[in-house]
C-alpha positions as a Markdown table, in Angstrom:
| # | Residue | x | y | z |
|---|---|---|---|---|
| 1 | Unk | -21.9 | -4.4 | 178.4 |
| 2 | Unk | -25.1 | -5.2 | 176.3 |
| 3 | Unk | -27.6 | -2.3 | 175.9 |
| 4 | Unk | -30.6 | -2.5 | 174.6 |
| 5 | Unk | -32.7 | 0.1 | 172.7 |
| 6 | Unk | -36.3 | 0.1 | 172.1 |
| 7 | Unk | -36.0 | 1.9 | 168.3 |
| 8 | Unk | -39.4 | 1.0 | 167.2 |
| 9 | Unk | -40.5 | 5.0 | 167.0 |
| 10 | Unk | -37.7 | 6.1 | 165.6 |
| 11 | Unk | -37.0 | 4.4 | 161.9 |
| 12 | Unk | -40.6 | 5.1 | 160.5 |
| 13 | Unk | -41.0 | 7.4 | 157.1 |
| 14 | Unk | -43.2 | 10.5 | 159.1 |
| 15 | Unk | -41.8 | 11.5 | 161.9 |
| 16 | Unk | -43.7 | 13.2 | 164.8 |
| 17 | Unk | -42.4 | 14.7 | 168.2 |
| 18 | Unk | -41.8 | 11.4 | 169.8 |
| 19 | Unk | -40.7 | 9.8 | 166.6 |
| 20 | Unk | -38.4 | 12.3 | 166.5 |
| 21 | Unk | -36.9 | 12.6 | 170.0 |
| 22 | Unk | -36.1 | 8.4 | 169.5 |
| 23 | Unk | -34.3 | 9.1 | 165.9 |
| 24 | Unk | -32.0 | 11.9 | 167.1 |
| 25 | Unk | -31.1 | 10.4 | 170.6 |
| 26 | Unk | -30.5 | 7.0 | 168.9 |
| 27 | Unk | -28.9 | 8.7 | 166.1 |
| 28 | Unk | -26.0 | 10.5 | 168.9 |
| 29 | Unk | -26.3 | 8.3 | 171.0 |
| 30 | Unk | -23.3 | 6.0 | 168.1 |
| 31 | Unk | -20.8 | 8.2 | 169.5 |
| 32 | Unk | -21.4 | 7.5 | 173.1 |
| 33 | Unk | -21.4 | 4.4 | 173.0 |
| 34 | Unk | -19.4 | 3.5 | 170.3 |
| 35 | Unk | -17.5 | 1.1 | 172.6 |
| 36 | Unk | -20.3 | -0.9 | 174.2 |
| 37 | Unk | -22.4 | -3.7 | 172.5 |
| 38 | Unk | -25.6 | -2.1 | 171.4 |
| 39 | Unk | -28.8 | -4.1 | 169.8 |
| 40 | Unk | -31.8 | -2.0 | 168.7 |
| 41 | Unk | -35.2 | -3.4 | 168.7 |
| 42 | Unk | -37.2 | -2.4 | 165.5 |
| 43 | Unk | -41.0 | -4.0 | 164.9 |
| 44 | Unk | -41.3 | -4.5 | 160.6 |
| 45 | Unk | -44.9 | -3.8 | 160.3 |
| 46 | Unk | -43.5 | -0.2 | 160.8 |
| 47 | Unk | -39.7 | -0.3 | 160.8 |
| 48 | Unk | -37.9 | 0.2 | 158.1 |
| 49 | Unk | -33.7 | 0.6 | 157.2 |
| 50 | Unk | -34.0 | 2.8 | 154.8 |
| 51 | Unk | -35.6 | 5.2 | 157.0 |
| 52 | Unk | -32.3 | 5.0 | 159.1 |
| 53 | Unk | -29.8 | 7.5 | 157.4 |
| 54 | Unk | -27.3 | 6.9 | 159.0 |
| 55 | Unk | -24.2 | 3.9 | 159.4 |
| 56 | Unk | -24.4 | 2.0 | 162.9 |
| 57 | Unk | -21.1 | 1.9 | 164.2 |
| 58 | Unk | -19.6 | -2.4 | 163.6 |
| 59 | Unk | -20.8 | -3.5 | 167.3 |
| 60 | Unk | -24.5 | -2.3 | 167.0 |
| 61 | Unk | -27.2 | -4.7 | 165.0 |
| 62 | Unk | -30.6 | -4.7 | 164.6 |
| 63 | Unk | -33.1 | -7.2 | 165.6 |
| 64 | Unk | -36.2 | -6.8 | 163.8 |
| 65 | Unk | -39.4 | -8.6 | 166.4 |
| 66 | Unk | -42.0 | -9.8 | 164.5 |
| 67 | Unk | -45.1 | -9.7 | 166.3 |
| 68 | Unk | -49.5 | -9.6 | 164.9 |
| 69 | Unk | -49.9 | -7.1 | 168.1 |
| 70 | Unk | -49.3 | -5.4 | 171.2 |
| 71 | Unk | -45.5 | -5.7 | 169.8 |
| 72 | Unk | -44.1 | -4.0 | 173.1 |
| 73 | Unk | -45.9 | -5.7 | 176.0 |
| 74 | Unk | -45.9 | -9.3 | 174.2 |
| 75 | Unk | -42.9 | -9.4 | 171.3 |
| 76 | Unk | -40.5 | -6.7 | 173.5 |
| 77 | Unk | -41.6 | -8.2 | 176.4 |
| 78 | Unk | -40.5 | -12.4 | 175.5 |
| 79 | Unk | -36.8 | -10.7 | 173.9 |
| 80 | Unk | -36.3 | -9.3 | 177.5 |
| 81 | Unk | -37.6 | -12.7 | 179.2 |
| 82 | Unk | -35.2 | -15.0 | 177.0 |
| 83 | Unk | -32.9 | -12.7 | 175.8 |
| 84 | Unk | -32.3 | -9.6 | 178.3 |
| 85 | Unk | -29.5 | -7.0 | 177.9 |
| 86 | Unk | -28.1 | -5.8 | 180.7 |
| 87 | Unk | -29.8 | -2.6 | 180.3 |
| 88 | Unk | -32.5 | -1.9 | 177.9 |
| 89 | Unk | -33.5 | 2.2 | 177.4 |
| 90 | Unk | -37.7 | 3.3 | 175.8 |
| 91 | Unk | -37.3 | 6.6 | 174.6 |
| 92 | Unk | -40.7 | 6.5 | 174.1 |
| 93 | Unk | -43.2 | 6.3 | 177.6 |
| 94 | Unk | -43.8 | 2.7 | 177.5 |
| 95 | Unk | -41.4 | -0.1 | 179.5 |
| 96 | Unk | -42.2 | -4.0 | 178.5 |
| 97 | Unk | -43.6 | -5.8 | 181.2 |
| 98 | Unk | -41.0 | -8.3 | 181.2 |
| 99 | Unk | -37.5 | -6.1 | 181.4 |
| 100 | Unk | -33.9 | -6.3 | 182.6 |
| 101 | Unk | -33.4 | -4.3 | 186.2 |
| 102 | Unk | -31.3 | -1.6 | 184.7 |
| 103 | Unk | -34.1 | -0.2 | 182.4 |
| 104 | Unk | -34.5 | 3.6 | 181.5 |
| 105 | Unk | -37.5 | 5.1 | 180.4 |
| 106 | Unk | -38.5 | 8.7 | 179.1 |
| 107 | Unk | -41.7 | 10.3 | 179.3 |
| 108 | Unk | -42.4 | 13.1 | 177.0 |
| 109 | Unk | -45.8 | 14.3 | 179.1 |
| 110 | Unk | -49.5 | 13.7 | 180.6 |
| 111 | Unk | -51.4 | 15.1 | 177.7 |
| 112 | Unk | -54.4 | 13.1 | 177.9 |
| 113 | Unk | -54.5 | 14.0 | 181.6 |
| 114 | Unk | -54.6 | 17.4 | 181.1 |
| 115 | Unk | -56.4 | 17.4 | 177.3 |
| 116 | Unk | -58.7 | 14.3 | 178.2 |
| 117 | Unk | -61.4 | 14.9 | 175.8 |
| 118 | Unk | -58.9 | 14.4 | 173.0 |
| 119 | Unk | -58.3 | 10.9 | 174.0 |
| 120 | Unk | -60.7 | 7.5 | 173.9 |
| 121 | Unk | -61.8 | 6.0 | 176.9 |
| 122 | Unk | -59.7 | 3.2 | 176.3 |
| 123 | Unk | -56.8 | 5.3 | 175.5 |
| 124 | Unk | -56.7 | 7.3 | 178.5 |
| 125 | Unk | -57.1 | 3.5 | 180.0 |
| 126 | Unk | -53.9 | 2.3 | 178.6 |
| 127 | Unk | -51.7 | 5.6 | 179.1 |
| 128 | Unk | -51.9 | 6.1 | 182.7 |
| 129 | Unk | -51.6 | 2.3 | 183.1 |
| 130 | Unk | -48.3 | 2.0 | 181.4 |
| 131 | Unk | -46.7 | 5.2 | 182.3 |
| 132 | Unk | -47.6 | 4.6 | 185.6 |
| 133 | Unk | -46.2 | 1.0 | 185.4 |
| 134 | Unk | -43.6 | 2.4 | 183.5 |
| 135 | Unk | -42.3 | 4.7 | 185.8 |
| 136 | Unk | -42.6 | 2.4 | 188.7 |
| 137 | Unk | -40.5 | -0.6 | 186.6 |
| 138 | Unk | -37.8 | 1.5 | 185.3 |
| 139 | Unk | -34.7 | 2.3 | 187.4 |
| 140 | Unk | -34.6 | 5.6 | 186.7 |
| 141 | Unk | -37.5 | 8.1 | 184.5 |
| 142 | Unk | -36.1 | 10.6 | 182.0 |
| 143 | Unk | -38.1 | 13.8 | 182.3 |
| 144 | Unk | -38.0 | 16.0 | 178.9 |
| 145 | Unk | -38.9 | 19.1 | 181.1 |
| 146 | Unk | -39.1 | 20.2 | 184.6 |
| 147 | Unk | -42.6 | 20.3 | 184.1 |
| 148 | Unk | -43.1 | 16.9 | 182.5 |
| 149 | Unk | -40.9 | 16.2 | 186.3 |
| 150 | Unk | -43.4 | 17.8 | 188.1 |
| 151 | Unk | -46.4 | 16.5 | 186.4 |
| 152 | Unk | -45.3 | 12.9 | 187.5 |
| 153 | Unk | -44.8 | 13.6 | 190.6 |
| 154 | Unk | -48.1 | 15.6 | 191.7 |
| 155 | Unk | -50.0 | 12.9 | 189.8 |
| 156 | Unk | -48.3 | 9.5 | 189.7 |
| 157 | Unk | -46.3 | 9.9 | 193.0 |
| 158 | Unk | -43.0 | 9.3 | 191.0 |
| 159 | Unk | -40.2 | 9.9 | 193.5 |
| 160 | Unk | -38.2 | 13.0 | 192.7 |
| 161 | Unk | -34.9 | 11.1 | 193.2 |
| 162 | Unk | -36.0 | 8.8 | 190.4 |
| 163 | Unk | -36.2 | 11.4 | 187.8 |
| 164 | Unk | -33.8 | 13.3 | 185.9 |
| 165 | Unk | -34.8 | 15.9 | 183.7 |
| 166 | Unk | -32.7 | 15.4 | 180.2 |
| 167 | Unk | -33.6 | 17.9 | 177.6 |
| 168 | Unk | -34.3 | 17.7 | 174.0 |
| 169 | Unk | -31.9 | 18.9 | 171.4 |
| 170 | Unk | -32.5 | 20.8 | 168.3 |
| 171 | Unk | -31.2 | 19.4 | 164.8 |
| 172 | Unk | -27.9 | 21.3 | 163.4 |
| 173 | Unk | -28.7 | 20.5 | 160.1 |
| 174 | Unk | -29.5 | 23.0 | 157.0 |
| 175 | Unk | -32.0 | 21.6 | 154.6 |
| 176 | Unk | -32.0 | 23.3 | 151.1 |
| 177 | Unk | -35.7 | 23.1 | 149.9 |
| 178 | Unk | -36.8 | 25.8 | 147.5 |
| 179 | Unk | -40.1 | 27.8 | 149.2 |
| 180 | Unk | -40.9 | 27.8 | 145.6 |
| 181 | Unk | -40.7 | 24.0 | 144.5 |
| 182 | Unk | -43.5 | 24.1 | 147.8 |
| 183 | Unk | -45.2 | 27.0 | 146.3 |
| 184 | Unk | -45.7 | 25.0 | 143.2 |
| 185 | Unk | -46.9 | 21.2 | 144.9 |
| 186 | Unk | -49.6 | 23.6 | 146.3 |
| 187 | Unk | -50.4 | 25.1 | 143.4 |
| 188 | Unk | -49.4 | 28.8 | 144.2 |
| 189 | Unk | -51.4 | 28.9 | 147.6 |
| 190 | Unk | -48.3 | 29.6 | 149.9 |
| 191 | Unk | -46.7 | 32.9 | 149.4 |
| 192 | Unk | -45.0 | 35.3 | 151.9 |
| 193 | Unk | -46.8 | 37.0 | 154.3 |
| 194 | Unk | -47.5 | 34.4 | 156.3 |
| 195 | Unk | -48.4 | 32.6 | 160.0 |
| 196 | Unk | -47.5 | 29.2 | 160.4 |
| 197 | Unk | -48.3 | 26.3 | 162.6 |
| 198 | Unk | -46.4 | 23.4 | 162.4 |
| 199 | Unk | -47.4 | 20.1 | 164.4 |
| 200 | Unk | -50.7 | 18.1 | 164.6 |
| 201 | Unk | -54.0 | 19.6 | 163.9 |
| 202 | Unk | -56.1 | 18.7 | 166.4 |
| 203 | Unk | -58.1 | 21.0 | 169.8 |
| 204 | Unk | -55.5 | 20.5 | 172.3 |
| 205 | Unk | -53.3 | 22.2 | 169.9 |
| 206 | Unk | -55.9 | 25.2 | 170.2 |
| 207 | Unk | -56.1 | 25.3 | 166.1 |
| 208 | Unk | -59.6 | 26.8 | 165.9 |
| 209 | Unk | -58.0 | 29.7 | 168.5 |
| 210 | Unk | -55.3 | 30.1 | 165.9 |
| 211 | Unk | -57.6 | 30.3 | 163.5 |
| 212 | Unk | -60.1 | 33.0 | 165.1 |
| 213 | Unk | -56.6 | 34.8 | 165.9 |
| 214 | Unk | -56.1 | 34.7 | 162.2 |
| 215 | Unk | -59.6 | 35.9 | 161.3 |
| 216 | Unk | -59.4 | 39.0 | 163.7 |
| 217 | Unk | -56.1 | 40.0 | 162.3 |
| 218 | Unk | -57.5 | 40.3 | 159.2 |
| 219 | Unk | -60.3 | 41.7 | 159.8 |
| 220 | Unk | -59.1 | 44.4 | 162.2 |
| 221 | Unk | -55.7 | 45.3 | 161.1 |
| 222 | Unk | -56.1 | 44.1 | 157.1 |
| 223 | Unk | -53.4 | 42.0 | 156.8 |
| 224 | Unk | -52.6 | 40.9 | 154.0 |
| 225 | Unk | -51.0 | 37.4 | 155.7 |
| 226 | Unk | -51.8 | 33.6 | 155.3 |
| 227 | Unk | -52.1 | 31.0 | 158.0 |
| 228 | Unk | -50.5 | 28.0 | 156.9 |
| 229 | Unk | -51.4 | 24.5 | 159.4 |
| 230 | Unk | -48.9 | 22.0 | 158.7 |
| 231 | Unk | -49.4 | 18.9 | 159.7 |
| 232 | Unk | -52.1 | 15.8 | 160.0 |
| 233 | Unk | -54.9 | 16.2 | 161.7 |
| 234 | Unk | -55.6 | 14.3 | 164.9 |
| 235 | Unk | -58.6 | 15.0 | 167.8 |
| 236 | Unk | -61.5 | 17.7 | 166.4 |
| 237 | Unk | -60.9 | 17.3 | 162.5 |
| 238 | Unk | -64.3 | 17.5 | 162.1 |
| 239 | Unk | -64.2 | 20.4 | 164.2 |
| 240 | Unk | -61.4 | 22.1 | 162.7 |
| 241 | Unk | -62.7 | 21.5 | 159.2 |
| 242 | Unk | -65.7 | 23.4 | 159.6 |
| 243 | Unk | -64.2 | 26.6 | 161.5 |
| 244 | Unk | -62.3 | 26.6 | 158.4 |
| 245 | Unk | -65.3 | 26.2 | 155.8 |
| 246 | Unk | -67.0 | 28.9 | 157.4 |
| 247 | Unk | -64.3 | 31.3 | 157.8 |
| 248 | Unk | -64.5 | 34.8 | 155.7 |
| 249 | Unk | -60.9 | 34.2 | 155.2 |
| 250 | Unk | -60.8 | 30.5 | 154.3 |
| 251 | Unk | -59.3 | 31.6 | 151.1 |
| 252 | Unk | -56.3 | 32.6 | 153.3 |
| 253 | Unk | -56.0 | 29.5 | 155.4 |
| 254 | Unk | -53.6 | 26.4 | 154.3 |
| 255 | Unk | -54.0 | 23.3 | 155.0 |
| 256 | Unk | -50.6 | 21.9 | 153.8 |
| 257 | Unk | -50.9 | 18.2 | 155.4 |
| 258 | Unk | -47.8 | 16.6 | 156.5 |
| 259 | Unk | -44.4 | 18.2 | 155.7 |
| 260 | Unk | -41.2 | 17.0 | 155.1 |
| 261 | Unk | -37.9 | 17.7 | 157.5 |
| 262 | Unk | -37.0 | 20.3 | 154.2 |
| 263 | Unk | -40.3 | 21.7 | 153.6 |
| 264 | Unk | -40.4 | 22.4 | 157.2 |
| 265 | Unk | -37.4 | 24.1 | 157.7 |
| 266 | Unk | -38.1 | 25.9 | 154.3 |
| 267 | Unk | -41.6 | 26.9 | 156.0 |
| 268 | Unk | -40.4 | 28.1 | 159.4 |
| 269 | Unk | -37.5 | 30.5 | 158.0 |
| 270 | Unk | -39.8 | 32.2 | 155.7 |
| 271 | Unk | -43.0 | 32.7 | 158.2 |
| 272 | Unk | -43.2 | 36.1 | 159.9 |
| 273 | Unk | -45.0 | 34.4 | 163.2 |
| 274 | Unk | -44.8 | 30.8 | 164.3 |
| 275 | Unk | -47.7 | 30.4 | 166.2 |
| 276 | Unk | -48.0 | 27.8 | 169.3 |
| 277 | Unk | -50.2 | 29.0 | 172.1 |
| 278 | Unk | -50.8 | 25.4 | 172.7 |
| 279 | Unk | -52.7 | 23.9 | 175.4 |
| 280 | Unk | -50.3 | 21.3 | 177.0 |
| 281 | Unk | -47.1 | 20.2 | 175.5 |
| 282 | Unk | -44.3 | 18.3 | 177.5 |
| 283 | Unk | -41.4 | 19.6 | 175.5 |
| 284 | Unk | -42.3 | 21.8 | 172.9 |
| 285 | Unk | -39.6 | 21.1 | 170.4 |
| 286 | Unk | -41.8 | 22.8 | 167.3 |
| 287 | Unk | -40.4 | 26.0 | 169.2 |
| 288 | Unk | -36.8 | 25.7 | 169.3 |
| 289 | Unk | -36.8 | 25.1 | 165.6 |
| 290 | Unk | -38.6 | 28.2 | 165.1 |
| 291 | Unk | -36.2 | 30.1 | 167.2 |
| 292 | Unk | -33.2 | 28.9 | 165.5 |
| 293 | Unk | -34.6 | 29.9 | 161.9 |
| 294 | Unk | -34.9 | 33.2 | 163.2 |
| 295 | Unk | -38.6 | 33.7 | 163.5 |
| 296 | Unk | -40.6 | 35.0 | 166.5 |
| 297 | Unk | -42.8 | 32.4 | 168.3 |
| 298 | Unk | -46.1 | 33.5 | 169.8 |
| 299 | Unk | -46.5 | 30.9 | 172.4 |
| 300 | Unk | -48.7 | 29.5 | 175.4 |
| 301 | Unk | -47.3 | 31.1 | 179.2 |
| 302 | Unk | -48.2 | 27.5 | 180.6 |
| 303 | Unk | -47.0 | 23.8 | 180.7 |
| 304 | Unk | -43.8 | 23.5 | 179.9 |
| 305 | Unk | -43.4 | 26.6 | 177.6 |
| 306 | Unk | -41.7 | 29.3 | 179.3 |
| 307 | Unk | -39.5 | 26.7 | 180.5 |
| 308 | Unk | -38.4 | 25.8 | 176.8 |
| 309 | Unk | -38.5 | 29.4 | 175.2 |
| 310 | Unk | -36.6 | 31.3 | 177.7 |
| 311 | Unk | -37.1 | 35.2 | 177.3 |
| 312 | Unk | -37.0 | 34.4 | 173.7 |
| 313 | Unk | -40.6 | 34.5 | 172.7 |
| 314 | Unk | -44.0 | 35.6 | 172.9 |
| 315 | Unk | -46.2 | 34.3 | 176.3 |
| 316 | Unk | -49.5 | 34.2 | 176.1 |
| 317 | Unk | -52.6 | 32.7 | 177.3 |
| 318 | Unk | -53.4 | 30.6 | 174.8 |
| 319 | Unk | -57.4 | 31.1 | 176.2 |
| 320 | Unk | -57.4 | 35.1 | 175.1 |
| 321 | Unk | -57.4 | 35.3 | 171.9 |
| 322 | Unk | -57.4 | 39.0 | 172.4 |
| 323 | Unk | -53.9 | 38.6 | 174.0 |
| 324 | Unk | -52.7 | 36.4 | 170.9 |
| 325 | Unk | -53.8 | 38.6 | 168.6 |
| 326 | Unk | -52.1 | 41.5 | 170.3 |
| 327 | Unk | -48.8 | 39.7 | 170.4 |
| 328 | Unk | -49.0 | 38.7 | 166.6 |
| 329 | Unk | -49.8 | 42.4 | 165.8 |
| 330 | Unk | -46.7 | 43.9 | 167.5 |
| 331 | Unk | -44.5 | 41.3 | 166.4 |
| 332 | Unk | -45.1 | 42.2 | 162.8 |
| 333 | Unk | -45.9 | 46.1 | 163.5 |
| 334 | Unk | -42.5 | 47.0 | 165.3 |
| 335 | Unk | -39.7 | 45.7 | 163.5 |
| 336 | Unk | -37.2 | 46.6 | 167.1 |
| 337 | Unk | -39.5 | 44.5 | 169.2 |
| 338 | Unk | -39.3 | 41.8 | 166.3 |
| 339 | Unk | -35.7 | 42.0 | 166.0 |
| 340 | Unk | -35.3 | 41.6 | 170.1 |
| 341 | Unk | -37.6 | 38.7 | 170.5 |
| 342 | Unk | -35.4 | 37.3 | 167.5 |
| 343 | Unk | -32.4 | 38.0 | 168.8 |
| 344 | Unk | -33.2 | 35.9 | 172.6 |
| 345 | Unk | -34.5 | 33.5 | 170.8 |
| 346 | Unk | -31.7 | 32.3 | 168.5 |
| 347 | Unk | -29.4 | 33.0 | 172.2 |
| 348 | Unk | -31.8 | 30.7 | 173.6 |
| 349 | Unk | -31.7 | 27.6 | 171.3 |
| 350 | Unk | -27.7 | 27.5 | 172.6 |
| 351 | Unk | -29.1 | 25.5 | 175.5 |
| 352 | Unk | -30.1 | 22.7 | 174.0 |
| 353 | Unk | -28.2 | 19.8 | 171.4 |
| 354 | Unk | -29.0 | 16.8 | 170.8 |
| 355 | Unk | -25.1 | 15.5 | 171.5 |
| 356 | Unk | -25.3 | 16.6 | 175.4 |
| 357 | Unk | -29.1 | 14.9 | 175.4 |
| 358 | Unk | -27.1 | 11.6 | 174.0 |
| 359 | Unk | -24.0 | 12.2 | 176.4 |
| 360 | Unk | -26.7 | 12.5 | 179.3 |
| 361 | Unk | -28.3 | 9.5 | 179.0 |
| 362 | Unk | -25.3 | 7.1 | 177.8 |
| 363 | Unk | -24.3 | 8.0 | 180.8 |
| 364 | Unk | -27.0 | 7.2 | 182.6 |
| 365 | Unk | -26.9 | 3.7 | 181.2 |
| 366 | Unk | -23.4 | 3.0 | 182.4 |
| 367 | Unk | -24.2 | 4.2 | 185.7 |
| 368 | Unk | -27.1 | 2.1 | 186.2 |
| 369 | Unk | -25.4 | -0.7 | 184.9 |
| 370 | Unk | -22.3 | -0.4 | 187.1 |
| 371 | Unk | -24.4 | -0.4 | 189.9 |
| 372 | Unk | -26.2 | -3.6 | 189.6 |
């Protein structure tokens, strides 16, 4: 059997949720198909091996596509005319149009459908064209949540047979970065107490709420905490920016730009809150990590959030700031409450690994491919 694996999101130097998702399902995804003749499809403009970091195992290769543009619909899409596998997975939304029957796709989530101002015209265009053609293409749709399932059914029609829900994973691995080697690339600014925020800064992620949550803290309470944003900035820099300029307390707020996989880990164990009362996420992964650190997460009580954190966190309506505030404030004013929200949230990270993500879909592969 030949599979096929769309790998162009996952070999790139800074890695974001989907980027992430394809590198970690493609990374355990060697041991479940170990056996079967694999060839992963990498695009060089942004591809590169070193970024890999891991041995393939001797029947996998890669085939690097050169293409100018549209390097899925064009340079994907003549591999599958002239070349097909007998199954080709996308971990990443979108399916070529020319494709092998036995194709599996995963959608992540509909945020420009339900965050629209934070996408283009043309974006929004080109989304729900291809997921919908996506979905309709593929043999079967991976899900990452039971709300990502239900979002493509109320809105695209995607028959509920044709979806499985497959959840992410969270990384088992313990990165050693000193919080004082970070302390020092940003010149001293990031000391404990702090709030973090980890993912990209832009409205949808309700950053300016964080940072009026933030700003009422201090001012009512007198913290003495930071807010760290980590991450690069995406829809309402501009925006963003200047709630930050104008802030009493923009002494206090970080801005620490991308972070690495060990600055982030480093980050995440030392903060007192991880904040994400986001407004849409399909998945959520930011979360998990947070939980397995051991630190409480203030998160949204919508999408697919309360899904993904269990008991083990916060809920909020990431529209009160009131409410956020509030749940901040108790988490770092009773040290019990603390402690409990801790304890269900390392209990709840026990659902998810990336090896039964990998096993889940491998499976899926050989199944659709024994039934062609």
């Amino acid at each position: 059997m030949l599979i096929g694996i769309d790998a162009s999101r996952a070999f790139v130097k800074n890695k974001t949720g989907i980027e992430e998702y394809s590198y970690q399902v493609i990374k355990h995804l060697r041991d479940e198909l170990k056996n079967e003749q694999v060839i992963l499809y990498l695009n060089p403009k942004i591809n590169r091996k070193e970024h890999m970091n891991f041995d393939l195992p001797e029947n996998w290769e890669l085939k690097f596509l050169r293409a100018p543009i549209f390097w899925t619909q064009v340079r994907l899409s003549l591999e599958m005319l002239f070349s097909s596998p007998d199954a080709l997975f996308v971990p990443a939304h979108t399916v070529p149009i020319f494709h092998p029957k036995n194709t599996i796709v995963t959608i992540h989530g509909l945020e420009y459908e339900f965050c629209p101002k934070a996408y283009s015209f043309w974006q929004k265009l080109y989304m729900r064209w291809s997921i919908k053609k996506s979905c309709q293409w593929a043999r079967k749709v991976i899900a990452v949540s039971k709300n990502t399932k239900k979002d493509l059914m109320k809105l695209y029609k995607v028959p509920e047979e044709k979806i499985e829900v497959i959840y992410e994973g969270i990384s088992e691995n313990n990165f050693q970065f000193s919080i004082f080697n970070f302390q020092k690339i940003f010149n001293d600014k990031i000391f404990k107490p702090y709030f973090l925020f980890v993912g990209r800064l832009e409205e949808r992620k309700n950053i300016c709420g964080m940072i009026k949550t933030f700003e009422i803290l201090k001012s009512k309470y007198n913290i003495s905490h930071k807010l760290i944003l980590a991450g690069k900035f995406g829809y309402g820099e501009n925006h963003i920016k200047y709630k930050i300029a104008n802030s009493k307390y923009k002494e206090d707020i970080v801005l620490a730009g991308y972070v690495s996989d060990g600055e982030k880990w480093e980050l995440l164990k030392n903060a007192d809150v991880f904040l994400f009362p986001t407004f849409y996420e399909g998945f959520g992964l930011p979360i998990l990590e947070a939980q397995r650190v051991g630190t409480p997460v203030v998160t949204s009580n919508i999408s697919s959030m309360p899904e993904v954190t269990g008991v083990g966190a916060v809920l909020v309506d990431p529209k009160d700031i009131n409410a956020v505030t509030e749940a901040v404030y108790k988490l770092i004013s009773d040290e019990s409450y603390k402690n409990d929200i801790i304890e269900k949230g390392l209990e709840n990270v026990k659902r998810f690994s990336w090896e039964r993500c990998a096993s889940s879909i491998a499976q899926m592969l050989i199944v659709a491919n024994d039934k062609n």
